[in-house]
N, CA, C and O atoms as a Tinker XYZ file with bonds, in Angstrom:
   332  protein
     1  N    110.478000 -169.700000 -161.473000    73     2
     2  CA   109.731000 -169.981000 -160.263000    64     1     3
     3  C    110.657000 -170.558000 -159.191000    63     2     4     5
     4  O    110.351000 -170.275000 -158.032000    81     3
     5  N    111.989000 -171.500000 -159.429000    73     3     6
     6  CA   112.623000 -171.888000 -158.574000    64     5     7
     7  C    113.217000 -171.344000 -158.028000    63     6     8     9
     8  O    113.503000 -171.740000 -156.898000    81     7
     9  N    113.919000 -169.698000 -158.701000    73     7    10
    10  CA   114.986000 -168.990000 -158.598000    64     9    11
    11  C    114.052000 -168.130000 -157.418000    63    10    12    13
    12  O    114.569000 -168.093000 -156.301000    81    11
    13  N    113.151000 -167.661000 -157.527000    73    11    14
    14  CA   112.400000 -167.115000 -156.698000    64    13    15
    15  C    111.665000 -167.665000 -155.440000    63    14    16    17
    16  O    111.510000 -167.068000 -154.375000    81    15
    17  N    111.258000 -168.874000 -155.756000    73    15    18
    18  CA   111.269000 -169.843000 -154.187000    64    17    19
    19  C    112.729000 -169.951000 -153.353000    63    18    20    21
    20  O    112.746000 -170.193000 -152.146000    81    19
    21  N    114.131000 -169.711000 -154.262000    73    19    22
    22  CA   114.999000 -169.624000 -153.269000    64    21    23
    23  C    115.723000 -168.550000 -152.558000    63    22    24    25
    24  O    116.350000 -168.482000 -151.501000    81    23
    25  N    115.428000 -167.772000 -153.469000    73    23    26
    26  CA   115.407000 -166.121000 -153.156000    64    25    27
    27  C    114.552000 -165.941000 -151.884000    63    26    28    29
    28  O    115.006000 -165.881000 -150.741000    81    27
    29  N    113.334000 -165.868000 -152.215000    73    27    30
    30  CA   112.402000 -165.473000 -151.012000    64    29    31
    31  C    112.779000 -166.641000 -149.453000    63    30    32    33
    32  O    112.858000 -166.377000 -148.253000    81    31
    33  N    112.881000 -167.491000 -149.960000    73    31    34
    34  CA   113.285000 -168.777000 -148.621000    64    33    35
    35  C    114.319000 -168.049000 -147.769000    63    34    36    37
    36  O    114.344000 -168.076000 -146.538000    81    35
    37  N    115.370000 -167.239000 -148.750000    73    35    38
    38  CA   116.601000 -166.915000 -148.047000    64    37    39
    39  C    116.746000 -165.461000 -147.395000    63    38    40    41
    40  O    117.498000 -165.036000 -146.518000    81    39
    41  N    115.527000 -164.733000 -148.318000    73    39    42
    42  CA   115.065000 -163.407000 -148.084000    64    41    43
    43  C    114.518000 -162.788000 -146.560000    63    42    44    45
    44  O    114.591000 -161.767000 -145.877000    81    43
    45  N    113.891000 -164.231000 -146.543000    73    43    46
    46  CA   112.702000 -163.841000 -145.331000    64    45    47
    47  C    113.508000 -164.373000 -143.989000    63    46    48    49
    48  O    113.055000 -164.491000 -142.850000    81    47
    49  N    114.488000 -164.584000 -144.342000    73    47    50
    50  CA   115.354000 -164.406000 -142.862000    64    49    51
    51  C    115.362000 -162.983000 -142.129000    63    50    52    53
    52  O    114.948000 -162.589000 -141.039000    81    51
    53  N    116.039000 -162.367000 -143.247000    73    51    54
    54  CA   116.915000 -161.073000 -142.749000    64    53    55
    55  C    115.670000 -159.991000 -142.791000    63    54    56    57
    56  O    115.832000 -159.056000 -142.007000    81    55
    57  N    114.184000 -159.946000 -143.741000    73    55    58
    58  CA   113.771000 -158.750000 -144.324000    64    57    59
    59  C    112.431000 -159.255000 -143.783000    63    58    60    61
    60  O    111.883000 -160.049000 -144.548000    81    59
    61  N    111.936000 -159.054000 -142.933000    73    59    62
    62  CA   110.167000 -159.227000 -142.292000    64    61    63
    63  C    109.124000 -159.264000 -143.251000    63    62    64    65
    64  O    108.228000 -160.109000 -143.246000    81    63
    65  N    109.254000 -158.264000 -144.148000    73    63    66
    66  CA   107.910000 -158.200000 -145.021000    64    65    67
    67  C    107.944000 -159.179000 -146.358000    63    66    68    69
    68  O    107.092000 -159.061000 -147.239000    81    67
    69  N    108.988000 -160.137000 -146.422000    73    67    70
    70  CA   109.114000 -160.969000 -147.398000    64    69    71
    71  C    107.625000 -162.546000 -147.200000    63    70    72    73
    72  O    107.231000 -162.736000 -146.049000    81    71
    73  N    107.300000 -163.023000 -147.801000    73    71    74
    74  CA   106.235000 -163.799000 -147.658000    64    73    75
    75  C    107.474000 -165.428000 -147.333000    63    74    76    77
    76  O    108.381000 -165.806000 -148.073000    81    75
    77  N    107.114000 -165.921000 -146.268000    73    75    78
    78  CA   107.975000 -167.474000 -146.217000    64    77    79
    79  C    107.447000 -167.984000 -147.710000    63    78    80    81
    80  O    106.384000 -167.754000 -148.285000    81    79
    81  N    108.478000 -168.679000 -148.067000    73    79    82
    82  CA   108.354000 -169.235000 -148.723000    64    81    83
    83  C    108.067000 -170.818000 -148.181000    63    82    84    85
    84  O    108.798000 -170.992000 -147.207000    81    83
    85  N    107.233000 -172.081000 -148.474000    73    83    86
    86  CA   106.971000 -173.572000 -147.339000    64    85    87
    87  C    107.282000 -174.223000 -148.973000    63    86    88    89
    88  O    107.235000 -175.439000 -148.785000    81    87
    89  N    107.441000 -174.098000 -149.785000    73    87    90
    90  CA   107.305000 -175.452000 -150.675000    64    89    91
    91  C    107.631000 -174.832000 -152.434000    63    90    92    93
    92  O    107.428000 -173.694000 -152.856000    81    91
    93  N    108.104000 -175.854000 -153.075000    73    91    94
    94  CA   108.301000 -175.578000 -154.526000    64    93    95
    95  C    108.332000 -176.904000 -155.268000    63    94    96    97
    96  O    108.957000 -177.905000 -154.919000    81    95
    97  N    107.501000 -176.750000 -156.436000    73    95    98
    98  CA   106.822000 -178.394000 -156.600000    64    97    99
    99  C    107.461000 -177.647000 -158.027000    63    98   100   101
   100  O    106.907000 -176.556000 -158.161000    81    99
   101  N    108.471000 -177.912000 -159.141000    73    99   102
   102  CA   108.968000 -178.288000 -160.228000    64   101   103
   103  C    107.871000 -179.394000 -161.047000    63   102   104   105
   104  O    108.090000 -179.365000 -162.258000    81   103
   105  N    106.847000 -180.270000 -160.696000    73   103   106
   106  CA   106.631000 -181.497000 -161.001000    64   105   107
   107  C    105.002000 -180.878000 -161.716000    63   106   108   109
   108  O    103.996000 -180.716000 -161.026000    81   107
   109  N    105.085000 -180.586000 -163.339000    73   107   110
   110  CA   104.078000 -180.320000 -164.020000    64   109   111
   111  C    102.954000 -180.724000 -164.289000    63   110   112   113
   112  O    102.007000 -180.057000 -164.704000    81   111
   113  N    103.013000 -182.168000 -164.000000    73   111   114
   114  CA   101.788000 -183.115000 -163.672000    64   113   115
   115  C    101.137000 -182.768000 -162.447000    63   114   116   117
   116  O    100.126000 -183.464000 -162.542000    81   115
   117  N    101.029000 -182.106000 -161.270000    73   115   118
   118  CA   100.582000 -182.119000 -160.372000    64   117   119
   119  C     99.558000 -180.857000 -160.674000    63   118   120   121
   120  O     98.410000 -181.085000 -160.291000    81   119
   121  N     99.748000 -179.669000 -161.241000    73   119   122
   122  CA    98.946000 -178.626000 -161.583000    64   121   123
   123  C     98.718000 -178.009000 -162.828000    63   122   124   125
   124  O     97.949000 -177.130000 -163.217000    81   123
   125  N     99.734000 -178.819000 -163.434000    73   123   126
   126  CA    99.755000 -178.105000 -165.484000    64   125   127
   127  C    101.370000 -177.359000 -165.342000    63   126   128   129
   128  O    102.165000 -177.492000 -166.272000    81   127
   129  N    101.659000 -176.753000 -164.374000    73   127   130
   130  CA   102.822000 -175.991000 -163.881000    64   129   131
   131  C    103.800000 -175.843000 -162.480000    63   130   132   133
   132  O    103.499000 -176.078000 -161.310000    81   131
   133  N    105.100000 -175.355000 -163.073000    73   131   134
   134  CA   105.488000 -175.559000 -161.148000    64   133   135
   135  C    104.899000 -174.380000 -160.735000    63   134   136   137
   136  O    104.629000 -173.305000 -161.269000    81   135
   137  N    104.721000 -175.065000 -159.209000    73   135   138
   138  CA   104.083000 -174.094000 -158.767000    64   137   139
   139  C    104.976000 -173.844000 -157.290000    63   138   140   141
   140  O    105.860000 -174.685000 -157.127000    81   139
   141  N    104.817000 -172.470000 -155.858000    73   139   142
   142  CA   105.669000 -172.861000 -155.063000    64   141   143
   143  C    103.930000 -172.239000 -153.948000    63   142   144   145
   144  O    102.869000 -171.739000 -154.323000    81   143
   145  N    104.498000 -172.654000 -152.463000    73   143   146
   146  CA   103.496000 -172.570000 -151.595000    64   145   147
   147  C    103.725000 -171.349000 -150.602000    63   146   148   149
   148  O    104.534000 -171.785000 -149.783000    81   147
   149  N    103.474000 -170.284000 -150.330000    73   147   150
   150  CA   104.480000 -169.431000 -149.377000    64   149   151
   151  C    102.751000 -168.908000 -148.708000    63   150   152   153
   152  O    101.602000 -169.300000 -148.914000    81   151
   153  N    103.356000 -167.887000 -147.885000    73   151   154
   154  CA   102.418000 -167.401000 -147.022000    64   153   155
   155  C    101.714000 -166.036000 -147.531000    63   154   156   157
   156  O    102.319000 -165.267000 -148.278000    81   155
   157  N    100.416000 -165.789000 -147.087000    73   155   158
   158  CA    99.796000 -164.801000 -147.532000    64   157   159
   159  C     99.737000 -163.457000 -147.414000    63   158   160   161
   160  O     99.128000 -163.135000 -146.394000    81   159
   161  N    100.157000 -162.480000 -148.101000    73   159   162
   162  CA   100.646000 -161.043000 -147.484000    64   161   163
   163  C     99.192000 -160.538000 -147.813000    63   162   164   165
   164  O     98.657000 -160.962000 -148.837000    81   163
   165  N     98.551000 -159.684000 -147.026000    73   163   166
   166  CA    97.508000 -158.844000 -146.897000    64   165   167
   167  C     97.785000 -157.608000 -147.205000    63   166   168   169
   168  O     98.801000 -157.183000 -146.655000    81   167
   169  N     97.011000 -156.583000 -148.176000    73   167   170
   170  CA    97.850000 -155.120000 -148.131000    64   169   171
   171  C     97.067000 -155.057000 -149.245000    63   170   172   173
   172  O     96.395000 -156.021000 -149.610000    81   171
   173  N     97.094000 -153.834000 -149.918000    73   171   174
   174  CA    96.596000 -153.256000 -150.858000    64   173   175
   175  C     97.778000 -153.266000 -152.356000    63   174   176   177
   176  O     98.908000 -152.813000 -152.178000    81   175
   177  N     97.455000 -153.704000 -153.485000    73   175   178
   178  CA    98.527000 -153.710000 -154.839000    64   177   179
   179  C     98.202000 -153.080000 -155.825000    63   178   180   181
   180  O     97.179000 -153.208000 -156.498000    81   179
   181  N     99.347000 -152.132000 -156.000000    73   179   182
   182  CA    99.129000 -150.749000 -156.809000    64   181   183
   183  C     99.976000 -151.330000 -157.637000    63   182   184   185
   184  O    101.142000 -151.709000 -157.529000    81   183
   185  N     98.652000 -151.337000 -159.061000    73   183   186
   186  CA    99.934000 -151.580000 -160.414000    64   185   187
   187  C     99.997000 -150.267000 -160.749000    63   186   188   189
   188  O    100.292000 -149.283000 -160.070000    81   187
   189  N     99.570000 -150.424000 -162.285000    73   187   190
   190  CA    99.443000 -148.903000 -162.869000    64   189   191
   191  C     98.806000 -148.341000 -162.680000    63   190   192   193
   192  O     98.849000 -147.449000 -163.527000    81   191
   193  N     97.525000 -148.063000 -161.536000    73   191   194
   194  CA    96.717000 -147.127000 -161.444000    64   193   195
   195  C     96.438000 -147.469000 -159.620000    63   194   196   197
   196  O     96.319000 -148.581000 -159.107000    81   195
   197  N     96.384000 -145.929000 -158.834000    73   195   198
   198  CA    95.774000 -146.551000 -157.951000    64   197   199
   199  C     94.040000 -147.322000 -157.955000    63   198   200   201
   200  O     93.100000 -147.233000 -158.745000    81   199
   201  N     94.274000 -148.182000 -156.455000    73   199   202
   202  CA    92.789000 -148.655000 -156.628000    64   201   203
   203  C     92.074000 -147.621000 -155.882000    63   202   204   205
   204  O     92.707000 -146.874000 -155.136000    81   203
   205  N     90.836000 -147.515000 -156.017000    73   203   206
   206  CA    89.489000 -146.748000 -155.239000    64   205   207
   207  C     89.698000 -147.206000 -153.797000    63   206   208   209
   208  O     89.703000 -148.332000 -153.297000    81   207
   209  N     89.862000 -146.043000 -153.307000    73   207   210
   210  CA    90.073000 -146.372000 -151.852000    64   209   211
   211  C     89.033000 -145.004000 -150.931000    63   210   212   213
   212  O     88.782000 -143.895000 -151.405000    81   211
   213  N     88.672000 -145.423000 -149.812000    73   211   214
   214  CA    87.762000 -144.662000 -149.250000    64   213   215
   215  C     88.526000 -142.990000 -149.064000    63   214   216   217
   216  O     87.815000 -142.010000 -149.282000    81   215
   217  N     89.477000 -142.870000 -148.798000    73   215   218
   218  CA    90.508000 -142.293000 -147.642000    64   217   219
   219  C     91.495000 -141.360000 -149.125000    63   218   220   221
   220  O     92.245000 -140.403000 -148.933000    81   219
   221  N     91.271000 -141.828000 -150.147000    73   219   222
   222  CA    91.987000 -141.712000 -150.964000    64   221   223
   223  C     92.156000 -140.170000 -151.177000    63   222   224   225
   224  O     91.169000 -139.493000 -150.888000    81   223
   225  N     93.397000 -139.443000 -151.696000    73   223   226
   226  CA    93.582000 -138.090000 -151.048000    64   225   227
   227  C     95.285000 -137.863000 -151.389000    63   226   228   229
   228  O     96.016000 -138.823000 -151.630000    81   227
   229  N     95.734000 -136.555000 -151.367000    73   227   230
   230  CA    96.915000 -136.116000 -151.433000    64   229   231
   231  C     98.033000 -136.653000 -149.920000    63   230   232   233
   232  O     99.168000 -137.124000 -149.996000    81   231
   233  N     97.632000 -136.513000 -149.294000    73   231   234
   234  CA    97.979000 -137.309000 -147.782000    64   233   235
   235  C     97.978000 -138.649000 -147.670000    63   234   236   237
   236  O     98.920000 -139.249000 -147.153000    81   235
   237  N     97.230000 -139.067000 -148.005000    73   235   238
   238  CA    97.029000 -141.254000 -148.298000    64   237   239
   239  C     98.206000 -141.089000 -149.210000    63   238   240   241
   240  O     99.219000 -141.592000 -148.722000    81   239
   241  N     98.430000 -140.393000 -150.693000    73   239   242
   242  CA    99.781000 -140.687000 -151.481000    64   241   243
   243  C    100.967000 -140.609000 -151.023000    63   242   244   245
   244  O    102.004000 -141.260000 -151.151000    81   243
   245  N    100.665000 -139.773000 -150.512000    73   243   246
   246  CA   102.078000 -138.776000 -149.961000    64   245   247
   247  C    102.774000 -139.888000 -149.093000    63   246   248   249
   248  O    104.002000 -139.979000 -149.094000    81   247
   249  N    101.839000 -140.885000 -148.220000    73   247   250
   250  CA   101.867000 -141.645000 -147.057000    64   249   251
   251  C    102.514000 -142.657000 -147.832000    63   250   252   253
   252  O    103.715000 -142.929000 -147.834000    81   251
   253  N    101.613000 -143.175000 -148.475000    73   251   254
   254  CA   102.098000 -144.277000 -149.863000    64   253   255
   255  C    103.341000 -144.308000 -150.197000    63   254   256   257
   256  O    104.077000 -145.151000 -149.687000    81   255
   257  N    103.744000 -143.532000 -150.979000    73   255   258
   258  CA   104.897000 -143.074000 -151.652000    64   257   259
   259  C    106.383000 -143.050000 -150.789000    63   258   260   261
   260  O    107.533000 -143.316000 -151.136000    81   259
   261  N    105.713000 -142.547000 -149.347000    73   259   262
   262  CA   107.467000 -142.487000 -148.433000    64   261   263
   263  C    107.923000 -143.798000 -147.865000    63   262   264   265
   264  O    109.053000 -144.218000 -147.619000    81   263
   265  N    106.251000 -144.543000 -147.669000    73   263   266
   266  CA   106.370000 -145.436000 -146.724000    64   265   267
   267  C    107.306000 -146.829000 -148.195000    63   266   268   269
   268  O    108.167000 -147.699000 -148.056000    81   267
   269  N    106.509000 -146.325000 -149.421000    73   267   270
   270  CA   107.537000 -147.583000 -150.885000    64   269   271
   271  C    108.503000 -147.275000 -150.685000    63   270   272   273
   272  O    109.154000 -148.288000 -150.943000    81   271
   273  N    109.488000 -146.197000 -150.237000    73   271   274
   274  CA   110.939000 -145.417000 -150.309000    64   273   275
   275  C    111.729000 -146.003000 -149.278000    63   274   276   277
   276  O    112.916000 -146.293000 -149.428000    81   275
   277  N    110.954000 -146.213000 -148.037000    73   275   278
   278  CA   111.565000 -146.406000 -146.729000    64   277   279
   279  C    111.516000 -148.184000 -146.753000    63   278   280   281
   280  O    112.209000 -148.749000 -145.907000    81   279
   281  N    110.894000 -148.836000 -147.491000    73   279   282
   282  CA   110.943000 -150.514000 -147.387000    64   281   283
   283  C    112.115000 -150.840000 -148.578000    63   282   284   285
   284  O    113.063000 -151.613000 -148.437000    81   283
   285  N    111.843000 -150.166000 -149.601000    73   283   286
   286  CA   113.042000 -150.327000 -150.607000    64   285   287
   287  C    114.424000 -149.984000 -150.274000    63   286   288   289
   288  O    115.326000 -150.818000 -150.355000    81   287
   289  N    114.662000 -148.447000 -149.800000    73   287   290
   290  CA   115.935000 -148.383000 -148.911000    64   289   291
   291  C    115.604000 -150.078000 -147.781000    63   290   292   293
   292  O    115.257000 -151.124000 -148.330000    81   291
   293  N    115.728000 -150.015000 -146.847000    73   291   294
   294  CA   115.116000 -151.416000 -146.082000    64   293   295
   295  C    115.539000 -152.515000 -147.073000    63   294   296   297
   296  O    116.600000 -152.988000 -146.668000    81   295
   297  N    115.261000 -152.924000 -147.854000    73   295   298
   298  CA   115.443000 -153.928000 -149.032000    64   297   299
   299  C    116.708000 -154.045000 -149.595000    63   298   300   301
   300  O    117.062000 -155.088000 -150.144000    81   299
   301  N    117.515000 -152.934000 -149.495000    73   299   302
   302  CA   118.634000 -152.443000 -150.097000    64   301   303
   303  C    119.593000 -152.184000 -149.317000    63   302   304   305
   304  O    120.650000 -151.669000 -149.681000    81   303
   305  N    119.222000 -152.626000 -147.788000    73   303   306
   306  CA   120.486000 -152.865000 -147.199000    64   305   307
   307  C    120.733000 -154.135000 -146.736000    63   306   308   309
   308  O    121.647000 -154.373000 -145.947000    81   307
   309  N    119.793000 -155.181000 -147.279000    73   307   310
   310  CA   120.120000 -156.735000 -146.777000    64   309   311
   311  C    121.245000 -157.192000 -147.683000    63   310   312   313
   312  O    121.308000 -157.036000 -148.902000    81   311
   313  N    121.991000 -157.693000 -147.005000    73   311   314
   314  CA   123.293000 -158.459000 -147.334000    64   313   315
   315  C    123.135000 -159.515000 -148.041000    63   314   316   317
   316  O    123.318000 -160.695000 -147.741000    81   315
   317  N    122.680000 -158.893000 -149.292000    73   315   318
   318  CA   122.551000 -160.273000 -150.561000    64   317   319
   319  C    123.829000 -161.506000 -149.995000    63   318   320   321
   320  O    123.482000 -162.654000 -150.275000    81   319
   321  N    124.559000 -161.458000 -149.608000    73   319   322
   322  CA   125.467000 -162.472000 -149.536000    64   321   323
   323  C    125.793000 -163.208000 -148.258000    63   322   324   325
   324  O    126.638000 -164.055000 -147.966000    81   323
   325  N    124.826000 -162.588000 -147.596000    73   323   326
   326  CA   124.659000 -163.441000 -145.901000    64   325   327
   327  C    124.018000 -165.067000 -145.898000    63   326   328   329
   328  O    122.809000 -164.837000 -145.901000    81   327
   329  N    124.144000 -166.295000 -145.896000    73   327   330
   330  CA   123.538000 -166.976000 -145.382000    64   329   331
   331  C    123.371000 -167.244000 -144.402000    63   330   332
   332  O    122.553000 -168.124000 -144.134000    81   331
């Protein structure tokens, strides 16, 4: 959880669609677990299956699919080593 509150803290400089990261509480007494505080991304989350969607269709995938390709390239050109 820490490694990833500092990841994303450092992420969301360079890469827009990363969620801020505001807080990382290590301290197990406060919730049972650490926990960290970041901001809320809105969007639709495709695990293993899509979800039921109104619109849903060969064209909605197709849309899907280029637009995961084009944020990951995007993702994959931030300069892991920039602070």
């Amino acid at each position: 959880m820490q490694r990833e509150f500092r990841v994303l803290l450092k992420l969301h400089r360079h890469f827009s669609l990363t969620p801020r990261s505001h807080l990382y509480c290590g301290d197990e007494r406060i919730i049972g677990a650490p926990f960290q505080v970041m901001d809320r991304r809105h969007g639709i989350v495709i695990r293993n299956r899509m979800p039921l969607l109104e619109a849903d269709g060969p064209e909605l995938r197709r849309r899907i699919s280029e637009m995961m390709v084009d944020v990951l390239a995007d993702l994959h050109v931030v300069d892991r080593d920039h602070r």
